[in-house]
C-alpha positions as CSV (number, residue, x, y, z in Angstrom):
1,X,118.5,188.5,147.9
2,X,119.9,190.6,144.8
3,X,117.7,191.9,142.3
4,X,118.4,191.7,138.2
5,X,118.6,195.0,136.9
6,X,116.7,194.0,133.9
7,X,113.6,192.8,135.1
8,X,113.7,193.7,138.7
9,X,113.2,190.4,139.8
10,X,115.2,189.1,143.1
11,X,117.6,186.0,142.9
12,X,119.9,184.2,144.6
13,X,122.5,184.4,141.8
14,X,123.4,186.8,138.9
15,X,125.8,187.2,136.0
16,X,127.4,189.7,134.3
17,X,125.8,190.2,131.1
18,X,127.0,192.2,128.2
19,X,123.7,193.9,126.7
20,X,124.5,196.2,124.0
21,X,127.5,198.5,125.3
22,X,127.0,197.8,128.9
23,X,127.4,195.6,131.6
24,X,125.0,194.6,133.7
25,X,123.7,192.1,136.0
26,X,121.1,190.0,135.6
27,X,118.9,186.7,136.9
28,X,119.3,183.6,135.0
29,X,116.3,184.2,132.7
30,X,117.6,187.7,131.4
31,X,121.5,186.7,130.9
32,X,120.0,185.1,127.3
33,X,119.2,188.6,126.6
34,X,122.7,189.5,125.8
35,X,126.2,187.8,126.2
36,X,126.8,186.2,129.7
37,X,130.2,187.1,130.6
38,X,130.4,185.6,134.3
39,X,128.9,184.7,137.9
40,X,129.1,187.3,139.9
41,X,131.1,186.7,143.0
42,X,129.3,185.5,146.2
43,X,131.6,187.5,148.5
44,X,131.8,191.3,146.9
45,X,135.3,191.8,149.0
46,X,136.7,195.3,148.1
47,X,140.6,195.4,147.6
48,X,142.3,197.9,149.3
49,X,144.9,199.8,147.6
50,X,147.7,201.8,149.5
51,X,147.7,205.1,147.9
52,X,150.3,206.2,146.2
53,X,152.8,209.1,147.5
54,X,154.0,211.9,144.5
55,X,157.8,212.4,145.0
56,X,156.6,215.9,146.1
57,X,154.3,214.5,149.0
58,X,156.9,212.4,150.3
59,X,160.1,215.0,150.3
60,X,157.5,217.1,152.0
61,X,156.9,215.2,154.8
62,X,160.6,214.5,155.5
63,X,161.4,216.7,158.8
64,X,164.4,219.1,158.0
65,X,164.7,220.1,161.4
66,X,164.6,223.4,160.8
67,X,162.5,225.7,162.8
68,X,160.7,229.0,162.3
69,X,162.8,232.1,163.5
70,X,161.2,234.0,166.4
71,X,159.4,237.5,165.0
72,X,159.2,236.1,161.5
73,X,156.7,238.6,160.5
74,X,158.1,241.6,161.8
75,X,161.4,240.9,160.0
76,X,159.6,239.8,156.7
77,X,158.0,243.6,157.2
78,X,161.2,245.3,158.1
79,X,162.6,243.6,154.5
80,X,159.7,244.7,152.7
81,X,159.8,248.2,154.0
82,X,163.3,248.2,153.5
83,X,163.4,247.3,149.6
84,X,160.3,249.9,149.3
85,X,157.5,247.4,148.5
86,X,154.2,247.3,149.1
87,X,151.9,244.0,150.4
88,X,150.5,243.8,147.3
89,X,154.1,244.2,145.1
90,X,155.3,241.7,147.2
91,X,152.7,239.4,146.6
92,X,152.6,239.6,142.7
93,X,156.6,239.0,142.5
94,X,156.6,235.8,144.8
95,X,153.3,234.5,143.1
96,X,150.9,234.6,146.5
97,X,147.6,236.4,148.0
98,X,148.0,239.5,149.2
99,X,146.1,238.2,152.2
100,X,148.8,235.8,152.5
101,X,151.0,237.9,153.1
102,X,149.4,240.0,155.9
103,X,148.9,237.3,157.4
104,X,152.5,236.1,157.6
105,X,153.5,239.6,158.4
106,X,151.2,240.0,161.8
107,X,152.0,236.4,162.6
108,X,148.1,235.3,162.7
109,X,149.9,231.9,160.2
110,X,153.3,230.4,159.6
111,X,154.5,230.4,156.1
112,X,154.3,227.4,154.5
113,X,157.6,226.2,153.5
114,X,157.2,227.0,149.6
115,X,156.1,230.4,150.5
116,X,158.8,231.0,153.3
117,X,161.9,230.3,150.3
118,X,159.9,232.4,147.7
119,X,160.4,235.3,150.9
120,X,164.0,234.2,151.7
121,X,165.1,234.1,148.1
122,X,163.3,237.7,147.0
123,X,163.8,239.5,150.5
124,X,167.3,237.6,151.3
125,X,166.3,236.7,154.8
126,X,166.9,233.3,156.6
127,X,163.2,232.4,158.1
128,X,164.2,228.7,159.2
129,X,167.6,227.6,160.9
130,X,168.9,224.8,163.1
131,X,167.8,225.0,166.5
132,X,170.4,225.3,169.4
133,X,170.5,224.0,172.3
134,X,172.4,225.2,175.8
135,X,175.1,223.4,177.0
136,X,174.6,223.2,180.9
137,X,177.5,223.0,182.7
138,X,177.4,220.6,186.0
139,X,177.7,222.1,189.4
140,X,179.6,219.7,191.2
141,X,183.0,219.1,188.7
142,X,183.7,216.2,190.8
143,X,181.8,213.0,190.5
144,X,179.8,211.6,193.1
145,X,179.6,207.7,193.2
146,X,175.9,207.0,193.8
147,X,175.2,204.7,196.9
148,X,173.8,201.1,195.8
149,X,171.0,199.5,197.8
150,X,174.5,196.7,198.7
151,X,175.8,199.9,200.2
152,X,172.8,200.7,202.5
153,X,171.2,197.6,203.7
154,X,173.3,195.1,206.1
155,X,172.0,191.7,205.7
156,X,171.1,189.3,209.1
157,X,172.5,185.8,208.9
């Protein structure tokens, strides 16, 4: 059972009802009170919308397959040191936390990728690149043919 939000009474069945500047549902004695708009739906099914993706979000999640460098921090350091900046100068130039960047610098988080070009652009260091993989080189140049189960088994007639 519903209740009218007029008069507190429980019903069955209630209508929208326009009373003064707001909408509100009522039984059938208070919908007289003010305009009846509608029934209100039996089934009070909720619509679910997919949410929407910014042009940002998606790029972001689009892999570039690009991994972090080993020793990031020490190298982000070794820049810093190099062009004579502190942790804090650093910070105010590229537009992040001091905190930030200790942390990048003793490895305790990875850079996010915004953060990592604002380094690579102002200390002109590489942080990401392609990974490579080893090329293994077989043992045995020549090619064994691999026995079949034909080539094994002799079959009894």
């Amino acid at each position: 059972m519903k209740t009218c939000e007029v008069c507190g009474e429980k019903t069955k069945q209630r209508w929208i009802t326009k009373i003064g500047n707001s909408k509100l549902k009522t039984c059938k004695n208070c919908k007289d009170h003010g305009k009846s708009i509608k029934k209100e739906n039996k089934s009070r099914k909720t619509k679910k919308t997919k949410k929407k993706t910014s042009e940002k979000t998606r790029k972001s999640k689009k892999t570039t397959g690009k991994t972090l460098i080993p020793d990031y921090g020490e190298k982000i350091k070794r820049k810093r040191e190099k062009k004579e900046l502190t942790q804090e100068e650093l910070s105010n130039q590229i537009n992040e936390k001091e905190s930030t960047i200790n942390k990048i610098e003793k490895q305790k988080i990875k850079p996010p990728k915004r953060t990592a070009k604002k380094l690579e652009k102002k200390l002109n260091l590489k942080l990401y690149e392609k990974p490579t993989t080893p090329k293994y080189k077989s043992k045995n140049k020549k090619k064994k043919k691999k026995k079949t189960i034909g080539d094994v088994i002799e079959l009894k007639e």
